[in-house]
N, C-alpha and C positions, 0 to 999 in steps of 0.2 A: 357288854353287859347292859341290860333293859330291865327294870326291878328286880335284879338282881339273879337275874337269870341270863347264862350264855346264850347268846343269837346268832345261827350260823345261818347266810345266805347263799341261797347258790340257785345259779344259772343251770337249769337243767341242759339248757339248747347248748350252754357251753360242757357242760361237763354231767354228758347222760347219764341217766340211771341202768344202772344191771339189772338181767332179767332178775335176782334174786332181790335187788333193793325194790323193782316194781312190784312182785310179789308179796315183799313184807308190808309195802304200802297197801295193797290189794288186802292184806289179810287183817288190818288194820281197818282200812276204810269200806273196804266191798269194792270189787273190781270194776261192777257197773257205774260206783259214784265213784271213781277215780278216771274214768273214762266222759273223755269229751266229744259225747256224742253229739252236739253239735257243731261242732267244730268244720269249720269248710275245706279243711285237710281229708276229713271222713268222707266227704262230697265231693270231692276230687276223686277218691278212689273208687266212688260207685258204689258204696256202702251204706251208705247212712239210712238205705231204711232195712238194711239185713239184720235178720239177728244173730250177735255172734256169740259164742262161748267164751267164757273165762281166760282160758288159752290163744283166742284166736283176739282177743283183747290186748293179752299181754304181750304178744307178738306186733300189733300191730303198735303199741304204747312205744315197742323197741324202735320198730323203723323211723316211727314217725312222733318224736318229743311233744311236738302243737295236741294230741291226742290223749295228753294227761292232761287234767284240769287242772287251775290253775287259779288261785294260790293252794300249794299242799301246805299246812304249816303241825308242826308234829311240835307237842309240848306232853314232854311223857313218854308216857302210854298211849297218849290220845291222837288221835288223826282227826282233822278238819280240812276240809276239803271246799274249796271255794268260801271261806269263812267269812264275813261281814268282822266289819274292824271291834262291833261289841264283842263277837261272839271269840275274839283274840284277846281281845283286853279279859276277857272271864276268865278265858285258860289259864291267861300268863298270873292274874290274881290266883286262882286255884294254887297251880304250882307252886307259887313263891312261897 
C-alpha cells in the first residue's frame, strides 16, 4: 500500500505481457507512445528508421520486451508512459 493505494510490480522481462494485456496498454496509451522506438533492440533488428503499423508494433513489443517503454505505470483508468516521478506522485494524489 502507498497512500493508500495497492502497488503491484512487475518485471515484464520476467513475466511478459500477452498480445491482449499489450493491446489494452496500446489502447490506453497509443501504441506509438508505448513503443520504444529508440530503443537498440529496434536497431538491432534493422528497423528503427521503418515505419511500422500498429500490428507490426505489437508483434514486435511480443518478441522483444526491451521494445515497451519503460516505466508503464497504470493508476486507473489512466496510462503513463515513461512518467517523471511528479507526474506519479499527481496520479497517485488524483486516485487517492
Amino acid at each position: 500500500m502507498q497512500n493508500g493505494l495497492e502497488v503491484v510490480d512487475r518485471d515484464f522481462f520476467k513475466e511478459t505481457f500477452s498480445e491482449s494485456e499489450i493491446r489494452d496498454l496500446a489502447a490506453m496509451g497509443g501504441t506509438e507512445n508505448i513503443f520504444a522506438r529508440r530503443s537498440p533492440s529496434l536497431k538491432k533488428l534493422g528497423l528503427a528508421d521503418k515505419e511500422l503499423s500498429d500490428d507490426e508494433m505489437v508483434n514486435l513489443m511480443l518478441q522483444e520486451p526491451k521494445l515497451v517503454r519503460r516505466p508503464l505505470i497504470k493508476v486507473g483508468d489512466k496510462l503513463m508512459v515513461g512518467g517523471s516521478s511528479a507526474a506519479v506522485e499527481s496520479a497517485i494524489a488524483e486516485a487517492s
